[in-house]
C-alpha positions in Angstrom: -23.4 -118.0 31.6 -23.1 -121.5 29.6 -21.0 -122.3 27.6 -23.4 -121.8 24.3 -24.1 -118.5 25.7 -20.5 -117.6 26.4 -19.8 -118.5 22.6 -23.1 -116.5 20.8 -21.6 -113.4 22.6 -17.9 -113.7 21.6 -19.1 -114.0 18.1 -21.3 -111.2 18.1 -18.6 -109.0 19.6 -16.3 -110.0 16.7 -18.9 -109.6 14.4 -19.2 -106.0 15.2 -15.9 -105.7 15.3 -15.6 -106.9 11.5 -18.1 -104.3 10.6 -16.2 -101.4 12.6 -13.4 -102.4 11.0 -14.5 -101.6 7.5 -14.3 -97.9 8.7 -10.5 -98.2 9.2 -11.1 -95.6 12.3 -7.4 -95.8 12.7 -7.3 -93.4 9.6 -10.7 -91.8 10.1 -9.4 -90.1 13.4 -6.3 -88.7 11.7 -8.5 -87.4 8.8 -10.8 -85.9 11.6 -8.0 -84.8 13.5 -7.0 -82.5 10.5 -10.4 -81.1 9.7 -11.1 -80.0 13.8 -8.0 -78.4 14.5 -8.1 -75.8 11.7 -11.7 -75.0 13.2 -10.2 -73.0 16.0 -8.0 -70.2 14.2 -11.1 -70.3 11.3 -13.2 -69.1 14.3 -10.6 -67.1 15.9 -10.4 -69.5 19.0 -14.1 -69.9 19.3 -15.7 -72.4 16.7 -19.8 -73.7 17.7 -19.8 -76.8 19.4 -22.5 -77.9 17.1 -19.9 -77.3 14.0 -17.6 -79.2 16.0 -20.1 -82.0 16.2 -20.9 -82.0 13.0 -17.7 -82.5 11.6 -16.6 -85.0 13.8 -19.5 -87.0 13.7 -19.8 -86.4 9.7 -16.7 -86.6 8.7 -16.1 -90.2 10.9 -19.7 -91.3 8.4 -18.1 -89.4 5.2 -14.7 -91.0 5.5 -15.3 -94.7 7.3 -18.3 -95.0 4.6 -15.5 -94.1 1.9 -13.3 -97.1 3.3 -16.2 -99.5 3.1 -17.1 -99.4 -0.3 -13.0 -99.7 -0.8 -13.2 -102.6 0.9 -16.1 -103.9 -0.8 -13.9 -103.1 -3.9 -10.6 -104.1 -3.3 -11.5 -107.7 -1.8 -9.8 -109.2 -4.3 -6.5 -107.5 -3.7 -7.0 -107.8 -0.3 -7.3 -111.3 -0.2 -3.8 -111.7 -1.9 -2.0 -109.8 0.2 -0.4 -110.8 4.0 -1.2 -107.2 5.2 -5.1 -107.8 4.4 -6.0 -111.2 3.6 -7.6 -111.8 7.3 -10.0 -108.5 6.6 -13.0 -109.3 6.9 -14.0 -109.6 3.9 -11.3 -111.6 1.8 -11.7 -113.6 5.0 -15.4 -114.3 4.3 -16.5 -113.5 7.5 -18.6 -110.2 6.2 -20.8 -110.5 2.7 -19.5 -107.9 0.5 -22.4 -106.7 -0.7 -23.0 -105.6 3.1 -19.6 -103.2 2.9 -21.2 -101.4 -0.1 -24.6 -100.8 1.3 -23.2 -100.0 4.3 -20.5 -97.3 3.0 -23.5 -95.7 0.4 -25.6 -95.3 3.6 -22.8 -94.1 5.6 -22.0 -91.2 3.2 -26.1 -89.9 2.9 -25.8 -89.6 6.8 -23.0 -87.7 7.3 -24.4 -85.5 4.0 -27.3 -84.6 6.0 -25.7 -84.4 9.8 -23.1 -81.7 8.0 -25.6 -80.2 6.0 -27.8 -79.9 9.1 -25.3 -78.8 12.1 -22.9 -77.0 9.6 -23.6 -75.9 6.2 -24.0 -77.2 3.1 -20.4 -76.1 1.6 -18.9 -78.3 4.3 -21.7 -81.1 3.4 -21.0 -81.0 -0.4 -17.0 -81.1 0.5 -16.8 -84.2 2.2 -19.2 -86.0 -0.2 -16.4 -84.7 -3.1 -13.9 -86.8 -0.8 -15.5 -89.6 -0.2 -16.2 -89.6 -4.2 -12.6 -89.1 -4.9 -11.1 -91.3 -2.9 -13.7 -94.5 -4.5 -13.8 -93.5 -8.3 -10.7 -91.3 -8.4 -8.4 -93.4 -6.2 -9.7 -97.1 -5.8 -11.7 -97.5 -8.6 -9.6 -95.3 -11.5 -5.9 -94.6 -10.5 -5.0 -97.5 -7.7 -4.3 -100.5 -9.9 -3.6 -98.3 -13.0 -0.6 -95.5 -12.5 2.4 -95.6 -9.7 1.1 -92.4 -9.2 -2.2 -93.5 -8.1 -1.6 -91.6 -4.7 -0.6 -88.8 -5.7 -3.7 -88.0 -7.6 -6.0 -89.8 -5.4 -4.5 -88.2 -2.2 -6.5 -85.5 -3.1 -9.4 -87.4 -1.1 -7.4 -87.4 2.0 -6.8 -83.6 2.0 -10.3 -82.4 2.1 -11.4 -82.9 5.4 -9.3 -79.3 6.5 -11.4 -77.7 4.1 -14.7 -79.1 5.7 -13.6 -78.1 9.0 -13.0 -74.8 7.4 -16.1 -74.3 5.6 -18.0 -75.7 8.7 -16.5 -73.0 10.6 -16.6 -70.1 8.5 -19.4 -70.8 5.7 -16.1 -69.9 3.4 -13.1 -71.1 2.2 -10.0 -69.1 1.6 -6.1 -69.2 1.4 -5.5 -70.5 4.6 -7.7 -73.5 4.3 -6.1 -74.4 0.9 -2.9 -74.3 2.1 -3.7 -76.8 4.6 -5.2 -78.8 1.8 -1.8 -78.2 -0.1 -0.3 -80.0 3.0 -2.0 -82.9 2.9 -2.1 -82.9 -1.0 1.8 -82.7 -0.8 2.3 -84.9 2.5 0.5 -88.1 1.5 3.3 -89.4 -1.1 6.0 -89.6 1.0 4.2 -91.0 3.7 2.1 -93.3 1.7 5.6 -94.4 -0.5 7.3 -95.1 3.3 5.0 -97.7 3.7 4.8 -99.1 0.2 8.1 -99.5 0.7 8.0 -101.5 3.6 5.1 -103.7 2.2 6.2 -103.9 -1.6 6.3 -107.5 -1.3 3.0 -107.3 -0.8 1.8 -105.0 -3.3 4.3 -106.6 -6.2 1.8 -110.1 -5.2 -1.6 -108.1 -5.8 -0.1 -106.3 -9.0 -0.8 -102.8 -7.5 1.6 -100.5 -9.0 2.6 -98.4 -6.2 5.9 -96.3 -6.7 8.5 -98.6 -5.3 7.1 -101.3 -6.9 7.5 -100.0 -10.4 10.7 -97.6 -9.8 12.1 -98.8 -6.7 13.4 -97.2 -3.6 16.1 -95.1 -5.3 13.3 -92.9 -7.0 10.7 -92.8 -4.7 13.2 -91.1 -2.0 13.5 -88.6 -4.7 10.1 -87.7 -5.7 9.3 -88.0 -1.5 12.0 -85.5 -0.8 10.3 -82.8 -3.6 6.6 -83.3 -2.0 8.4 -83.4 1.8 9.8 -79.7 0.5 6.7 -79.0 -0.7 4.9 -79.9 2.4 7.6 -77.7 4.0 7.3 -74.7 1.8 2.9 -74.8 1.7 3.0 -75.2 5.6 4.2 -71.6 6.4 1.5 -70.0 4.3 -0.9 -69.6 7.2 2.1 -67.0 8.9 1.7 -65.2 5.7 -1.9 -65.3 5.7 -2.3 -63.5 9.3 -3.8 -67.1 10.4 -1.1 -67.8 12.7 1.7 -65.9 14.5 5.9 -66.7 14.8 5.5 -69.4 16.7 3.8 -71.2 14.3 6.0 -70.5 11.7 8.9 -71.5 13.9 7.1 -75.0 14.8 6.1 -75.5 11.1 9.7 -74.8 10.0 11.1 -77.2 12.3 8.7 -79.9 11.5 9.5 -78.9 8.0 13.1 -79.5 8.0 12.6 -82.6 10.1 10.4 -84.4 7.2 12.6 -83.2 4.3 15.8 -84.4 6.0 14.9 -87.9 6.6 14.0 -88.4 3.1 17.4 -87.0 2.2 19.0 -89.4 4.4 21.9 -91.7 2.7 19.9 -93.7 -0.4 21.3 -97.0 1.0 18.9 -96.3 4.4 16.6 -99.1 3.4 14.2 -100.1 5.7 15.4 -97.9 8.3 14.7 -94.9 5.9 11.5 -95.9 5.3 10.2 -96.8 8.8 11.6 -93.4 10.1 9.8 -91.2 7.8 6.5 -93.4 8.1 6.8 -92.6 11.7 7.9 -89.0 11.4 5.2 -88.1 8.9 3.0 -89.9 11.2 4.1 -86.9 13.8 4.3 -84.3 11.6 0.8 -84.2 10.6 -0.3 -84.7 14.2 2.3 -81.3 15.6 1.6 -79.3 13.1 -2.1 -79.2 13.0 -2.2 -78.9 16.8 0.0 -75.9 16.4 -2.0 -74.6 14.6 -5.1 -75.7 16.7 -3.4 -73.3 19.6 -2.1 -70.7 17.2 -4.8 -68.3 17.9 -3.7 -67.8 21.9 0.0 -67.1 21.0 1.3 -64.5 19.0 
């Protein structure tokens, strides 16, 4: 291969890469994560491997077509901040106009792939997410409210309610309280990383809470939603969803997330990096015990 050659194909490789990127698939497989593993006890230990599909494959479409058109949105933020200025986007490597067709046609897909393999509850669910999470969020409450994510986390919290629905065809009390996790998990873990970035978000005039109150009072308000995130996990024991050894793991990983945002106020950085990582692994234990729940007692 010349030297012309050699260069035509590292381009298009980071081309591609520029467009994968606007999916943020970090985030999407978290997000997918959370709508699979509640699939199992939903279908008492036995969910269809074409529901599975369909959620993985549409909920990837639903959620990286969501983070598109945010990027398409956002690019002027983006461009002002360290954390995002070499996306590709602020980094004019990618038209914008390319992020929004590409998100719009992202989201039809994976309305017809969950329609198809699932049902259409779990179709019209993650379409209400995606739309959240662009009007609500991005477009409405991000550059408007310091409690743009608390509102807007809403979008984030759906996908265990598409699992569920793709499962069952229904929704009930277990699946909300697993939306009531999310709901109530995404501050503090959002705010731990605001917190670390704030620089950046004060630049971009984003008025995320430790911008706008500072670290003092978003430790507070993340220690009420870590206790709520606490208190809403245990539901599904209550529910007949899971047995004691869920409710013991979910306890623990309870505990863990409300103590670190009670840890001394002058933690600083070291407060907020541990609870970014912890909430990190809290989301990721709990909903895989819960994924197992149905083969112990």
């Amino acid at each position: 291969m010349n030297a012309t050659a050699a260069t035509a194909t590292t381009s298009t490789v980071q081309l591609a890469r520029d467009y994968l990127s606007l999916l943020k698939l970090r985030i999407v497989v978290l997000l997918d994560a959370t709508a699979v593993a509640v699939m199992v006890p939903a279908a008492h230990g036995h969910p269809s491997l074409l529901a599975v599909m369909a959620v993985l494959v549409g909920g990837t479409l639903a959620a990286g077509g969501a983070h598109a058109i945010n990027c398409w949105f956002d690019r002027d933020i983006d461009a002002e901040m360290t954390r995002t200025r070499r996306r590709p986007i602020p980094g004019g490597r990618i038209p914008a106009s390319h992020a929004l067709v590409i998100g719009i046609a992202l989201n039809g897909l994976a309305f017809g792939v969950l329609w198809a393999w699932a049902n259409l509850l779990a179709a019209s669910l993650a379409l209400a997410g995606a739309l959240i999470y662009v009007f609500v969020y991005t477009v409405w409450l991000k550059r408007s409210t310091p409690h743009n994510i608390v509102i807007g986390g809403a979008a984030g919290a759906i996908p265990p309610l598409v699992g569920w629905a793709a499962a069952t065809g229904t929704l009930d009390a277990t699946a909300f309280a697993f939306f009531g996790v999310i709901f109530f998990w995404t501050p503090p873990h959002f705010w731990s990383l605001a917190q670390i970035i704030k620089s950046d978000y004060a630049r971009a005039r984003i008025p995320m809470l430790p911008v706008v109150s500072g670290e003092r009072s978003a430790k507070r308000q993340s220690a009420v939603y870590a206790l709520a995130t606490a208190i809403v996990s245990v539901v599904p024991f209550f529910t007949g969803s899971a047995g004691t050894v869920y409710l013991a793991g979910a306890a623990v990983l309870g505990c863990g997330l409300f103590g670190i945002t009670l840890l001394d106020l002058s933690g600083g950085r070291r407060w907020t990096r541990r609870l970014f990582a912890y909430s990190i692994v809290y989301v990721a234990a709990l909903f895989g015990l819960f994924a197992v729940s149905p083969f112990f007692p």
